[in-house]
C-alpha positions in Angstrom: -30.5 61.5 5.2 -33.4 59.5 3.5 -31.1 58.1 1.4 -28.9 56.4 3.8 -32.1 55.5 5.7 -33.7 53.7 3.0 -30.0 51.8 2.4 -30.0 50.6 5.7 -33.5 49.5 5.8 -32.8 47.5 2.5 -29.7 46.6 4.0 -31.6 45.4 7.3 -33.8 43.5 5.0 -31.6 41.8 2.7 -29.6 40.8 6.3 -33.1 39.4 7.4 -33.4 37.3 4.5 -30.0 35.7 4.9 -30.6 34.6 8.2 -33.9 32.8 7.4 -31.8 30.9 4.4 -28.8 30.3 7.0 -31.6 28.9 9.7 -33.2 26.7 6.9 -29.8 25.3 5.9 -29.4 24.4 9.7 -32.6 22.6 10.6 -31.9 20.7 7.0 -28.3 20.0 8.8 -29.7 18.7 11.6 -32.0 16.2 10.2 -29.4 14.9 7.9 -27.0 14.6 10.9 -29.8 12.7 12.6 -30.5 10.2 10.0 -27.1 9.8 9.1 -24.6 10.3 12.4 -21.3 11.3 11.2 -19.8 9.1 13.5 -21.8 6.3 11.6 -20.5 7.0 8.6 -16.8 7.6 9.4 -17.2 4.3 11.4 -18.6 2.4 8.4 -16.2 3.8 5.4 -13.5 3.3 7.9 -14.8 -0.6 8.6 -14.9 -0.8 4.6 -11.6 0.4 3.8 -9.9 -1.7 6.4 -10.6 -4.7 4.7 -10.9 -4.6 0.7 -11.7 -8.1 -0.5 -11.9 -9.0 -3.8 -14.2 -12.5 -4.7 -11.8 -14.8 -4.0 -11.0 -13.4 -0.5 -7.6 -11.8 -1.4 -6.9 -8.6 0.7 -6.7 -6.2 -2.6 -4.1 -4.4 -1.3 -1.9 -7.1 -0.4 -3.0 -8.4 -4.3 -1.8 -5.0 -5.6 1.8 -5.3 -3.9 2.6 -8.4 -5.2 1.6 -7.5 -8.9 3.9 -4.4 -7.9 6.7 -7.2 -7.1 5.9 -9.3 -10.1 6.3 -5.6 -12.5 9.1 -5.2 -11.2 11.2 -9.0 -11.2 9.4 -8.7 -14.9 11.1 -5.6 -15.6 14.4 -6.9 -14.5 14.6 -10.0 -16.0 14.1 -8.2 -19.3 16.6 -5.8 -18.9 18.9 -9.3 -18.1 18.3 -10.4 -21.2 18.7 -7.5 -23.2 22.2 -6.7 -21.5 22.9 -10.5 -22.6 21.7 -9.7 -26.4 24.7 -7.0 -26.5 
């Protein structure tokens, strides 16, 4: 009966000691979440992503469908002129 005692106590301890680490990770969450608001971030990488400018003002995306386009006309035309070599 000792035996099981002193298990539970250690038990009862080690339980302690994860609850003081989980409570410390908390407070730590909260005054990240108060510097930093979610919200504020998702609002800014969201603000960010919406518009991806290079230095010339081109929309990058917009940049990386035409070069898309161009791969592909490119390809084309080469397989044109091969057909034409046979």
């Amino acid at each position: 009966m000792d035996r099981i005692e002193n298990l539970l106590q250690e038990l009862l301890i080690k339980m302690t000691e994860v609850a003081s680490t989980l409570d410390d990770i908390s407070r730590k969450l909260e005054n990240l979440n108060g510097a930093y608001s979610l919200d504020d971030v998702v609002s800014k990488l969201d603000e960010a992503t919406g518009d991806i400018v290079g230095s010339t003002r081109y929309n990058l995306t917009d940049l990386h469908g035409e070069l898309t386009n161009i791969t592909s006309e490119l390809s084309s035309i080469n397989t044109t002129l091969m057909l034409k070599d046979i």
